[in-house]
One Martini backbone bead per residue (centre of mass of N, CA, C, O) as a GRO file, in nm:
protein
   99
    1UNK     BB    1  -2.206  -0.127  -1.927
    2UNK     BB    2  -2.153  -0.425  -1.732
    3UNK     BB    3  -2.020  -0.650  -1.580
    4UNK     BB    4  -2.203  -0.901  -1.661
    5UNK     BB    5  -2.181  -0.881  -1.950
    6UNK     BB    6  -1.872  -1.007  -1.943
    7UNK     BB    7  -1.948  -1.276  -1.837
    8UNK     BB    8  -2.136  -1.360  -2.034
    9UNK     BB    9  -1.937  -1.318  -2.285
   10UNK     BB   10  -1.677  -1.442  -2.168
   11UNK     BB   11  -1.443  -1.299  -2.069
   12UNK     BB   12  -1.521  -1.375  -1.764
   13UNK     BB   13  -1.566  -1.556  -1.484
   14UNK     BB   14  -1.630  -1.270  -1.257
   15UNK     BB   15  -1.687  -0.953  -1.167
   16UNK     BB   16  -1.468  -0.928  -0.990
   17UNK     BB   17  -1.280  -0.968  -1.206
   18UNK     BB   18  -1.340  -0.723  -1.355
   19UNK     BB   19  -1.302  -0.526  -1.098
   20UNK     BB   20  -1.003  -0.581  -1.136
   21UNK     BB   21  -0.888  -0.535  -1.398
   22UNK     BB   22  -1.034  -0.218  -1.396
   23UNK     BB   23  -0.819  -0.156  -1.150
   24UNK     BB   24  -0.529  -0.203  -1.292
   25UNK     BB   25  -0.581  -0.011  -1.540
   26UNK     BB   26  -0.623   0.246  -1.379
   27UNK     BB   27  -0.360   0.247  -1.201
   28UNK     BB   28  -0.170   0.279  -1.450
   29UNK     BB   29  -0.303   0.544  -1.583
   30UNK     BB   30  -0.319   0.653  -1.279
   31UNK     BB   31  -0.078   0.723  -1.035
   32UNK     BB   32  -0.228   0.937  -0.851
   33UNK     BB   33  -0.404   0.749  -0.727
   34UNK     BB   34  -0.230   0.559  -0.586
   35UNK     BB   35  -0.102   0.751  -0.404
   36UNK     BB   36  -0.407   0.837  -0.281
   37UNK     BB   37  -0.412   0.581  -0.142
   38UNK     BB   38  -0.197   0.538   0.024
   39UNK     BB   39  -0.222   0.809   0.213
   40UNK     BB   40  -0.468   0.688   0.325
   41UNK     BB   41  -0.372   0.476   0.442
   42UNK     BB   42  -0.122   0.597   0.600
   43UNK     BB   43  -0.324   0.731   0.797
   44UNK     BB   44  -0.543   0.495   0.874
   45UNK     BB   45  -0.311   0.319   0.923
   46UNK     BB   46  -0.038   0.056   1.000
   47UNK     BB   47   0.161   0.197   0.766
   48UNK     BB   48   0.410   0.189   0.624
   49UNK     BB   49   0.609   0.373   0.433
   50UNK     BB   50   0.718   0.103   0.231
   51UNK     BB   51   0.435   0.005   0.196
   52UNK     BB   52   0.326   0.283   0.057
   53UNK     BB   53   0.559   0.326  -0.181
   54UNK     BB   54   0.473   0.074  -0.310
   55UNK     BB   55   0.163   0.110  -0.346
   56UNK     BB   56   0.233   0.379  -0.524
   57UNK     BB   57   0.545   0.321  -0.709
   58UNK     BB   58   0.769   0.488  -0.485
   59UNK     BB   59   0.986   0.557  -0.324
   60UNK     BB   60   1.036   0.641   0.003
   61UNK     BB   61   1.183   0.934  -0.036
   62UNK     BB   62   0.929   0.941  -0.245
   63UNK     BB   63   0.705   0.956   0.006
   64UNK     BB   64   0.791   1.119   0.223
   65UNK     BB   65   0.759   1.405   0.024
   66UNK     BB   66   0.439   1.338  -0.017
   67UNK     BB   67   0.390   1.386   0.254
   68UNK     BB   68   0.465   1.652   0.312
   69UNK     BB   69   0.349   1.835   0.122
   70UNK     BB   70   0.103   1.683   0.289
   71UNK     BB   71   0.094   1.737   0.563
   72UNK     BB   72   0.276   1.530   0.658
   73UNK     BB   73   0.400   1.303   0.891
   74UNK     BB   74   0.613   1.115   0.900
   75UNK     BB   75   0.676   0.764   1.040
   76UNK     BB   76   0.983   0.732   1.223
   77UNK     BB   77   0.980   0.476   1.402
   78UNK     BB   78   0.932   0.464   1.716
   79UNK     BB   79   0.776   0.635   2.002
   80UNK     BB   80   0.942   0.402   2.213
   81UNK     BB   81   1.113   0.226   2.378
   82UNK     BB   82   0.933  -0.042   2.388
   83UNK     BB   83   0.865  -0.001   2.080
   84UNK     BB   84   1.139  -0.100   2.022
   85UNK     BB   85   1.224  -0.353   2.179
   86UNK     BB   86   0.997  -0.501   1.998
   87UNK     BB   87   1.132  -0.501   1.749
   88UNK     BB   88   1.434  -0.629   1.824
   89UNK     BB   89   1.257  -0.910   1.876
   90UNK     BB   90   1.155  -0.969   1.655
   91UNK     BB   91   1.408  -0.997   1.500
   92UNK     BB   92   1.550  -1.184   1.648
   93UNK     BB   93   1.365  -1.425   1.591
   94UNK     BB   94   1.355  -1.392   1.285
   95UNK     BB   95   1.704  -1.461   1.272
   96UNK     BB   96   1.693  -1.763   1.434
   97UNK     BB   97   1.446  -1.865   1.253
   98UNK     BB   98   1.683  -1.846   0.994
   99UNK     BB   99   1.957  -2.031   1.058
   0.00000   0.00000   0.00000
């Protein structure tokens, strides 16, 4: 069976519907799935720690305790005084547009 066959059948109006689907579908079946992408993206992206462990499914604690184990460090915080400076200059832009 082809996703192609499924939107013949009308189950689907586009094969992308199908493999989003079938991509939920397995997320759900298999945790460790979504773990082990969340780990790759966060290893190769600019992703932060909270949103590695949205996309596994688990809470920060047991994200970073994750990442330990697979030997990774954690990315906790600024790793320069510039780069904390520009983070707090961000934060209060965007709580002064918020007021």
């Amino acid at each position: 069976m082809e996703a192609h066959d499924l939107v013949q059948a009308r189950l689907y109006d586009t094969e992308e519907d199908v493999v989003r689907d079938a991509l939920r579908h397995l997320l759900r079946a298999r945790p460790e799935v979504r773990i082990q992408v969340a780990v790759h993206r966060y290893q190769t992206e600019d992703l932060s720690l909270a949103r590695a462990a949205g996309l596994a499914g688990v809470s920060w604690a047991q994200m970073k305790e994750i990442l330990r184990e697979k030997g990774i460090q954690p990315r906790l915080g600024p790793e320069s005084v510039a780069e904390a400076r520009h983070e707090v200059e961000v934060l209060r832009n965007f709580f002064e547009s918020h007021e």
